[in-house]
Residue frames as a rotation matrix with the C-alpha (Angstrom) as fourth column:
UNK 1
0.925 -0.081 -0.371 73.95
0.083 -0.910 0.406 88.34
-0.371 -0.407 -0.835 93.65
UNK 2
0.025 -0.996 0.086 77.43
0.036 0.087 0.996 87.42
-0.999 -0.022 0.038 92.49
UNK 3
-0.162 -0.126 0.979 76.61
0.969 0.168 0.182 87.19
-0.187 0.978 0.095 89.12
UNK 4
0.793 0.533 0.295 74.91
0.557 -0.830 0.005 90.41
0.248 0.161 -0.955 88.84
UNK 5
0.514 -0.836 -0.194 78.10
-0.242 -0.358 0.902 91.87
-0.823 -0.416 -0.386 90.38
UNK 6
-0.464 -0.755 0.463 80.61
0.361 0.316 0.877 90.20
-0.809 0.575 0.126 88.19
UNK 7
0.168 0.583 0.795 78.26
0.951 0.118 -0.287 90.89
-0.261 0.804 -0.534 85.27
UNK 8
0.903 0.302 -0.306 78.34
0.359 -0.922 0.148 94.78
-0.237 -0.243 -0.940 86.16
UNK 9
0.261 -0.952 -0.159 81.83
-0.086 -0.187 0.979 94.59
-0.962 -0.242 -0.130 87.02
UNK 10
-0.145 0.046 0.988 81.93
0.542 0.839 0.041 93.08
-0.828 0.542 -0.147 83.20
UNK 11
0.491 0.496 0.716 80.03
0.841 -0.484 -0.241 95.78
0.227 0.721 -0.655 81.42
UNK 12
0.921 -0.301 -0.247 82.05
-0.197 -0.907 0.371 98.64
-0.336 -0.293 -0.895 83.06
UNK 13
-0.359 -0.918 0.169 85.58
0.149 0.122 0.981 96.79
-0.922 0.377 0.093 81.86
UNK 14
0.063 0.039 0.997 83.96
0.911 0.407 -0.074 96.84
-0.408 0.913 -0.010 78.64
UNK 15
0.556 0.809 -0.189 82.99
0.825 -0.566 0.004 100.17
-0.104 -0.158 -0.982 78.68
UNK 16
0.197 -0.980 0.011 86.44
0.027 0.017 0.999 101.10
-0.980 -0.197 0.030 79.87
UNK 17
-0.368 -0.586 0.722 87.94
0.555 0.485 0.676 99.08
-0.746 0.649 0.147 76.71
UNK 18
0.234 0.313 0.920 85.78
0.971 -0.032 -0.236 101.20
-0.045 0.949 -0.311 74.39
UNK 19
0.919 0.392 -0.039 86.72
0.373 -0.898 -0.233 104.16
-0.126 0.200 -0.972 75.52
UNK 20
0.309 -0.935 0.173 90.11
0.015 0.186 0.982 103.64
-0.951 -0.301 0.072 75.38
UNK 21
-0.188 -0.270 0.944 89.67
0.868 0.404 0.288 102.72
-0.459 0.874 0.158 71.70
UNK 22
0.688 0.291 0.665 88.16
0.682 -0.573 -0.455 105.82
0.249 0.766 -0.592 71.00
């Protein structure tokens, strides 16, 4: 359960980081 969490948590900072770039 914690992974899956952190994982999420993970793919939304990326997410984040790309839109930022654009």
């Amino acid at each position: 359960l914690l992974s899956v969490l952190l994982m999420v948590l993970v793919d939304f900072f990326y997410l984040e980081v790309v839109i930022q770039l654009w």
